[in-house]
N, C-alpha and C positions, 0 to 999 in steps of 0.2 A: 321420653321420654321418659323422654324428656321422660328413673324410677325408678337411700333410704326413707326411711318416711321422718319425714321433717326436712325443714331447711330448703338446700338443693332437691335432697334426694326424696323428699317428703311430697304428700298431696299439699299443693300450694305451692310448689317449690321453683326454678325454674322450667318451663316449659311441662312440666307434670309431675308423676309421681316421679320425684327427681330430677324433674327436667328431662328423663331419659326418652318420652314418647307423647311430650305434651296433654299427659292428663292432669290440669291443672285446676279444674274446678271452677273456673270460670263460667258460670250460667249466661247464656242470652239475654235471656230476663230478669232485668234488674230487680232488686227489693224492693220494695213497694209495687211494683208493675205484676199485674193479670198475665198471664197469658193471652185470655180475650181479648184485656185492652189494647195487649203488643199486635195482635195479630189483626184486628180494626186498622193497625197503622200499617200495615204493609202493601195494605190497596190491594185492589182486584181491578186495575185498571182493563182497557182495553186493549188486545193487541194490536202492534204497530203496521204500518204498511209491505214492511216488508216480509208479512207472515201471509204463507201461500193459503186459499183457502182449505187445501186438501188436511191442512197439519190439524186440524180441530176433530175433523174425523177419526185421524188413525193416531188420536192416542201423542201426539206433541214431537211424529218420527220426522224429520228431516224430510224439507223439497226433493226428488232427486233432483231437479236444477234449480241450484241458487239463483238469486236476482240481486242487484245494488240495492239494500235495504234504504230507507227514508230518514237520512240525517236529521230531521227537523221532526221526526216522530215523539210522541207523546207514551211513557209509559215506567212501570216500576217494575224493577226488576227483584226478587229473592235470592240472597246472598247465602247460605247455608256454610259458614265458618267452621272448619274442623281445629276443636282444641285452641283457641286463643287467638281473639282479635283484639292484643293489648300490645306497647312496643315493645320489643323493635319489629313484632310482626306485624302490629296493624300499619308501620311505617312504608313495609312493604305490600302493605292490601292497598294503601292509601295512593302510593305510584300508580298503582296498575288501575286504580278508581278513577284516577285524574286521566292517564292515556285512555281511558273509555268516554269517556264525558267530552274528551275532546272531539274523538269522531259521532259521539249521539250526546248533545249538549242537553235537552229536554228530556234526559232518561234518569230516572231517580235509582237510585240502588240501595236495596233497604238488605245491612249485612246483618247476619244474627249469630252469634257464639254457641254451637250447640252446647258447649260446658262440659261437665265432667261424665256426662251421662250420653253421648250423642246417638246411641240406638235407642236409647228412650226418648228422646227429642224428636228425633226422626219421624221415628212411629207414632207417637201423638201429633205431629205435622201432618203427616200423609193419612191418619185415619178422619181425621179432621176436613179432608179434600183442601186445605190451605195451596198456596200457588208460592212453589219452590221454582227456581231457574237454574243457579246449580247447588249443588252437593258438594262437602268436603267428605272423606273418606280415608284410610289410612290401608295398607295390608291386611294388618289382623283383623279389621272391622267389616273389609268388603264381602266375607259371605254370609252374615249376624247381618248385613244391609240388604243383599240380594235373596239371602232367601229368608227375612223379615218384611218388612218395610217394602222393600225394594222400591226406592226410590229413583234408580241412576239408571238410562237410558244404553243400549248399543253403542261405545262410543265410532264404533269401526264405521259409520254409516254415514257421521260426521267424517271422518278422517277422508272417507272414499271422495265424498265430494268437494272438499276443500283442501287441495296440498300446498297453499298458498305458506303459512304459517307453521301452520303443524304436520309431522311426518311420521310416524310411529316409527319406522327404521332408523329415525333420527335421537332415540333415547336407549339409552343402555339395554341391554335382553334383561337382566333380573329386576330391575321398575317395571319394566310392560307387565313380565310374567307373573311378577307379586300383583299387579292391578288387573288378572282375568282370573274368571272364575268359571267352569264348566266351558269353557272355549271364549266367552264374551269378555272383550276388552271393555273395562264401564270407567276407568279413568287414567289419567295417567297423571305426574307427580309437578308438584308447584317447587319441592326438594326433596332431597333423601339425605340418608345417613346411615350409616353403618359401625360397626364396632375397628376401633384401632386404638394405638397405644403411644399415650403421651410420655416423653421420656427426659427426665430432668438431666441435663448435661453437666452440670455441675456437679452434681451428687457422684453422677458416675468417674470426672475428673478427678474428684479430690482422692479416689480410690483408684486412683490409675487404670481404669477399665474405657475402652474405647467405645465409643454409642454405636449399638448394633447397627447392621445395615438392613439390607432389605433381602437378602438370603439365610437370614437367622433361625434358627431353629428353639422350642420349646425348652430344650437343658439349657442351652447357653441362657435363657432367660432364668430360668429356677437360679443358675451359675452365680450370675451377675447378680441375683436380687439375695442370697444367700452374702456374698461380700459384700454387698451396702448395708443389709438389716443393721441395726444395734437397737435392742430393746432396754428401753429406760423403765423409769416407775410407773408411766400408764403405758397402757396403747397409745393414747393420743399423743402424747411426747417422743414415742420410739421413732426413729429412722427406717421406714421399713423399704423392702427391697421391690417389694407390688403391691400392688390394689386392683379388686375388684368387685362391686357392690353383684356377685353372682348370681347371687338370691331372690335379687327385685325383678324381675322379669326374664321369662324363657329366655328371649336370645341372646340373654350373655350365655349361658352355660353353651347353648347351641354352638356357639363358636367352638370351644374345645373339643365338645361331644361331636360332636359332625368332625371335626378335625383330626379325630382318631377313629374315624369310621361308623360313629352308631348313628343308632337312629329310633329314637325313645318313641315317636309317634307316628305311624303309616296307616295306610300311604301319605303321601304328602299333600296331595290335591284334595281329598277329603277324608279327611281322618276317620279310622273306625276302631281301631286299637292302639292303646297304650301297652308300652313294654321296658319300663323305663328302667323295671326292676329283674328283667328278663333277657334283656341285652346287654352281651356282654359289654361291649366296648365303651357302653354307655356308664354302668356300674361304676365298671374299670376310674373314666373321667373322672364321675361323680366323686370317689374316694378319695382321686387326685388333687381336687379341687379343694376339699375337706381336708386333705394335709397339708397343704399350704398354709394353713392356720393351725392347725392341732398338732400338726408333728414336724413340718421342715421349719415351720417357724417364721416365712418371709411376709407371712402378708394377717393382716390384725384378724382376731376369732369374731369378734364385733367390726359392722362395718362405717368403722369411725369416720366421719365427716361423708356418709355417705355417698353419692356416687363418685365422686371426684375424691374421695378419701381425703387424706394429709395433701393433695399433689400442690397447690395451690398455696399452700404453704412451707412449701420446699421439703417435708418430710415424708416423699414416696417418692423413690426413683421410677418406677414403671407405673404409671396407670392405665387399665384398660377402662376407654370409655365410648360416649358415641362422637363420631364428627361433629353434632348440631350442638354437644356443651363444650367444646372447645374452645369456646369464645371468653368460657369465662376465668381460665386464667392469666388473658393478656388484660383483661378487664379489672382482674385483681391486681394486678400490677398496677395496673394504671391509676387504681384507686389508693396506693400505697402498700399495700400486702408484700408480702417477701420477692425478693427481686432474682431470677435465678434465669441462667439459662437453659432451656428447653425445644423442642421440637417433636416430633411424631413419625410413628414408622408403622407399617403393616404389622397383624398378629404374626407371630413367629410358626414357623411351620412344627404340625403334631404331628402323630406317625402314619398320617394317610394324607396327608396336606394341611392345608386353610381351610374355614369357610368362611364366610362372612354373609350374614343376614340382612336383609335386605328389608330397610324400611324408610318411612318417609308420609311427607302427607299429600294429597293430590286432592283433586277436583274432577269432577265429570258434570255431566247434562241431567237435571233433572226431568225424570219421567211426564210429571206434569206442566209443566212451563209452557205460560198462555202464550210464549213467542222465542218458541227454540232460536229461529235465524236470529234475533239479539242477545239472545243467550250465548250462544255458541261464539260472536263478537267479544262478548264479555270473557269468554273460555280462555280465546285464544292470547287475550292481555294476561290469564292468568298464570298458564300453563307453558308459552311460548315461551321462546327464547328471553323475550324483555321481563316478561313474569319471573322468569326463573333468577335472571338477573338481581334483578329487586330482592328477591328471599335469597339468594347465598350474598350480598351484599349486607340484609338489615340482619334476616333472623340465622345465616351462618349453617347453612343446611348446605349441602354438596348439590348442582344442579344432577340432573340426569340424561340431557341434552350432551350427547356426546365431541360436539364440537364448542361447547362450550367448558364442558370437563378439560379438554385439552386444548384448549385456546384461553381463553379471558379469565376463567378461573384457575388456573394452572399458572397467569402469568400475575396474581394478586400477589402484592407486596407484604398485608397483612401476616400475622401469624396464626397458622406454624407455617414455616418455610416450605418444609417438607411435602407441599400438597401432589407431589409426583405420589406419596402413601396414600391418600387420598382417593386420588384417581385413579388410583390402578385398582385400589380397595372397592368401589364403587362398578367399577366394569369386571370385576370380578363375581360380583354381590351375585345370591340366586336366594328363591322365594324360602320363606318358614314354611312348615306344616300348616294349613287352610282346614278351621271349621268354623261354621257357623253359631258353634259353642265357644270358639276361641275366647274370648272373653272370661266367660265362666270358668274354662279351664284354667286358663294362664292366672290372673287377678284373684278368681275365687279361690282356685286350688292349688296349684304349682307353685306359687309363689311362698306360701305358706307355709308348704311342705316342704322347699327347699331352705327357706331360712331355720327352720326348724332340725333340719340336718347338717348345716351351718354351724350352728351353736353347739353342736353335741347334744342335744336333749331327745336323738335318736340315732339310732344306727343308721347307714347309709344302706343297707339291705332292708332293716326295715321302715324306715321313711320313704324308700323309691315304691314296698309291693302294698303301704296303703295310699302312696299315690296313686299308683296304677288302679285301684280297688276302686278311689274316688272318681277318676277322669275315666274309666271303662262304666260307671255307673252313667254318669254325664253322653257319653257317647251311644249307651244303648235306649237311651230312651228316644233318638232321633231315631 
């Protein structure tokens, strides 16, 4: 998210800062609208019939035994939107709104954008006692939620008692494992995406170089992107051989750094030290990444055209990007932009393997919801199988439903062909580093400090040890 700044890659951009992770600044609350007045319209109705009477007591946890809730029930539901309820994803909110309405026809559903801020949303909702049903949530944002806010219920208490729809064995291990936090499952994912690498076929053609396959390794890429470079009089003109906007968010660099063994922040589960500048293998990366622009020359010092670079316009043979923007160079095509052939293949192996980071957006059960059992209906259009359908169909996100990874999505015509990289990339995926400052770190610090050693306007020794200065400052005050 959906994350240069401007444009694509910019706040406002697609799906976020860059489209990379869906922070796009999109508010709930329109201009001219209150808060107050928004939150008058969301009702405080009553709960419905099919709400046991015990659930008011303890707090909005789950019957242990369900009952056939009251089709003809009276009630408004709160929609809590992660990151953008505009198309093509509100197209896919809007499927799964209609499949609910049809089984509870008299149930209103009031959806709301928490915008570009959704831990400060949250938290003014919930200190407010306002009545949420579910929650949108992301990775990086579930422990800044649970141990803020905390909004999002046990989802495992739900799962125990209904395996009608939904399975928790039935999604990938790295979506579960990114959506629990100190052992508690609290959502699981409506889509994901991951980092892979779009690759112009053309480009590579004209140069008589064959498109890697899916046992490639990190020189053969350097290899290939060193015979396509040609640099012209800008950046923006040159042919270059990659792209990677590295600097707008942690887990682009993560993919390489974890792929040559390091590891800048541990534990993993909940961070207590940064080492970004102390690690070797991470350094090592880091330099690597920085010569790719400053000394082997493949890929621009500035990250021109932002996340997607030149690729879209057929001047970058290799681009590493996420799954969820990959939509939008069959998009530019189709809008007339440069005409080229392309496809996608997994990251190329570094000298410890792959990794690939695991993100996406998900839903769970809100803590306070005057009628979890219609909530939990509403869940399951979201989250299930038809949910998930609807979002890799509108908004182009990779389900995490494993029998739909290799069934229905695997068998889409759409582009890129290549969705076998995809799905392997996807069932491969494993969690980032989790804190409750993530936020802070990533957006306020990290990002900063690695554009900053991007550009050359520091050393990569010392732009990693006032990183670590910054993010160990951040981390010891928890």
């Amino acid at each position: 998210m959906n994350d240069g700044i401007g444009g694509i890659g910019g706040i406002g951009g697609i799906g976020g800062i860059g489209g990379i992770d869906g922070i796009d600044g999109i508010d709930g609350i329109r201009e001219g609208q209150t808060r107050r007045g928004l939150l008058r319209r969301l009702g405080w109705a009553t709960a419905g019939a099919g709400l046991l009477p015990a659930l008011a007591a303890c707090g909005g946890q789950p019957a242990t035994q369900p009952r056939a809730l009251d089709a003809n029930q009276k009630d408004e539901l709160t929609w809590l939107i992660i990151y953008g309820d505009y198309s093509p994803r509100k197209d896919a909110y809007d499927a799964m709104q209609r499949r609910f309405n049809q089984a509870f026809p008299n149930v209103t559903l009031q959806r709301i954008d928490m915008g570009a801020e959704p831990l400060e949303k949250i938290t003014t909702l919930m200190a407010g006692g306002e009545r949420i049903d579910l929650c949108g949530t992301r990775p990086d944002l579930l422990a800044s939620f649970v141990e803020g806010p905390n909004p999002l219920q046990d989802l495992r208490a739900y799962l125990k008692r209904d395996t009608a729809t939904i399975k928790e064995a039935d999604h990938a291990e790295g979506p579960v494992a990114a959506l629990t936090w100190k052992g508690t499952l609290y959502a699981l994912p409506v889509g994901v995406y991951t980092n892979v690498v779009a690759v112009n076929h053309d480009l590579l053609e004209q140069r008589g170089i064959t498109p890697p396959g899916p046992n490639w390794t990190v020189d053969q890429m350097v290899d290939i992107a060193r015979r396509v470079t040609m640099r012209r009089d800008t950046e923006e003109n040159s042919i270059w051989g990659m792209h990677q906007h590295w600097a707008v968010i942690t887990h682009f660099p993560y993919s390489w750094i974890r792929g040559n063994g390091g590891e800048p922040l541990v534990p993993n589960e909940a961070i207590t030290k940064a080492q970004w500048s102390t690690d070797a293998p991470t350094v090592k990366t880091v330099q690597w990444l920085v010569d790719l622009s400053q000394k082997t020359g493949v890929m621009p010092v500035e990250p021109v055209g932002a996340v997607l670079g030149t690729f879209r316009e057929g001047r970058t043979a290799m681009g590493v990007m996420e799954v969820n923007n990959l939509f939008l160079i069959p998009q530019s095509q189709a809008q007339g932009g440069a005409q080229f052939k392309w496809d996608v293949q997994q990251l190329p192996a570094m000298e410890k393997g792959r990794y690939f980071p695991d993100r996406g957006f998900a839903y769970g059960m809100a803590r306070n919801s005057k009628n979890p059992d219609l909530a939990w209906e509403l869940l399951k259009q979201v989250i299930g199988p038809a949910g998930q359908t609807d979002w890799y169909r509108n908004a182009r996100f990779a389900p995490s439903i494993k029998s739909l990874l290799n069934g229905p999505y695997l068998q889409e015509t759409d582009e890129p062909k290549n969705k076998r990289a995809i799905v392997d990339s996807i069932l491969a995926a494993k969690p980032m580093p989790k804190s409750p400052s993530w936020w802070e770190m990533d957006q306020g610090i990290t990002v900063k400090s690695l554009a900053r050693i991007r550009a050359g306007a520091v050393s990569v020794n010392e732009g990693l040890a006032d990183l670590d200065r910054q993010l160990n400052a951040v981390l010891q005050r928890r």
